[in-house]
C-alpha positions in Angstrom: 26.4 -174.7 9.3 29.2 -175.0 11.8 31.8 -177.6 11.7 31.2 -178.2 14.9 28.6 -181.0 15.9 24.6 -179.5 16.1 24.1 -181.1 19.4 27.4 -179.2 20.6 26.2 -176.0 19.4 22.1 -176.9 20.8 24.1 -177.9 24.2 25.8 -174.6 24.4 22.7 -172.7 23.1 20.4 -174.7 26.0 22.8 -173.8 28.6 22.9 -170.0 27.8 19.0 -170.1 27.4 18.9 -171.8 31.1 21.2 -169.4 32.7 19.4 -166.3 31.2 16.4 -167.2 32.3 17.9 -167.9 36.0 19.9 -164.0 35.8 16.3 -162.7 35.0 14.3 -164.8 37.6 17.1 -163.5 40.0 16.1 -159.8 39.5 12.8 -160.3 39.5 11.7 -160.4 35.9 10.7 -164.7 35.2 7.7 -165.9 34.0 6.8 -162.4 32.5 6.8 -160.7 35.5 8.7 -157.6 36.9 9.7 -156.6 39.8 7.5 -155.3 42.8 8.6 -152.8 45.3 6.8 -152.5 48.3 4.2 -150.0 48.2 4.5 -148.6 51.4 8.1 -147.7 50.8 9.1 -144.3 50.0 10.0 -143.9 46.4 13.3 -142.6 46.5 15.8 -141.5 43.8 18.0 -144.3 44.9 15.3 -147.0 44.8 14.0 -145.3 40.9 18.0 -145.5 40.1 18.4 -148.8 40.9 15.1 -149.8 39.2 15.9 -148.1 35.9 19.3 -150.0 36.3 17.5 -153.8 36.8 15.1 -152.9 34.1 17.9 -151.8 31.7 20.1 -155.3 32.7 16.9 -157.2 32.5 16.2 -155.9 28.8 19.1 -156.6 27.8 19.2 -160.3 29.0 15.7 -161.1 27.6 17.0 -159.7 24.1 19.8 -162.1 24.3 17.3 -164.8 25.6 15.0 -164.3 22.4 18.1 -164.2 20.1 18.6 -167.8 21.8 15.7 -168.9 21.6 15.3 -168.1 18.0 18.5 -170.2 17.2 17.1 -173.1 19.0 13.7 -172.9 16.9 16.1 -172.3 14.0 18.2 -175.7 14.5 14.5 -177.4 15.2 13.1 -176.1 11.6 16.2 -176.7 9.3 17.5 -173.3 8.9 20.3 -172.7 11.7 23.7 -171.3 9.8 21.8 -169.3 7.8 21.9 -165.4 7.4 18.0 -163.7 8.3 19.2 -160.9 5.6 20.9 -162.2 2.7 20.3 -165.7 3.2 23.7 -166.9 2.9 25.3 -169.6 4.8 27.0 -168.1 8.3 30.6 -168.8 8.8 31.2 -171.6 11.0 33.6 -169.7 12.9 31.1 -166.9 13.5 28.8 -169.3 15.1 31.4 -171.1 17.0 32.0 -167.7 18.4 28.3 -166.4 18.6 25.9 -170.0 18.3 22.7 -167.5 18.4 24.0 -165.0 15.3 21.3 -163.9 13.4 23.4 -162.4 10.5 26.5 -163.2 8.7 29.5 -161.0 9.1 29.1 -158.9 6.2 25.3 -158.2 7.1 26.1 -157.8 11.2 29.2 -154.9 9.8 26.2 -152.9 8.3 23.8 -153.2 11.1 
């Protein structure tokens, strides 16, 4: 576990879980739902651009958002610091720098 103080490391993990989940319900993706173009408007290769570019952005944040709120369940069941592949403890210097790592370094290089 990290040397720096769980409720630190939950603070910074609730905050990044709050502001993803604001990005997402700012381009239209929150509460599961994505976004709606009117119907009526003529589907242009502009308008399927910039969808395929929201959709790609909004993937991305809601991996991020799971990997987030994985650690938080993590720190809730007793096994936060801990590498999902070899099961050895994360450096605490890899989770000041990432608090939602999944992996240790040595795992993460082979990924």
């Amino acid at each position: 576990m990290s040397d720096a103080p769980p409720t630190e490391l939950r603070a910074v993990l609730e905050q990044e879980r709050d502001d993803l989940r604001r990005q997402l319900n700012e381009l239209g993706f929150g509460d599961g739902g994505g976004l709606e173009y009117d119907s009526n408007f003529a589907d242009t290769s502009q308008v399927t651009a910039e969808r395929g570019e929201a959709e790609a952005l909004a993937s991305k944040l809601q991996a991020t958002l799971d990997d987030v709120e994985r650690a938080l369940k993590k720190m809730d069941d007793g096994s936060y610091g801990t590498c999902e592949n070899c099961g050895k403890t994360i450096a605490p210097g890899r989770l000041e720098a990432m608090p939602a790592a999944r992996f240790c370094i040595d795992c993460a290089s082979k990924r």
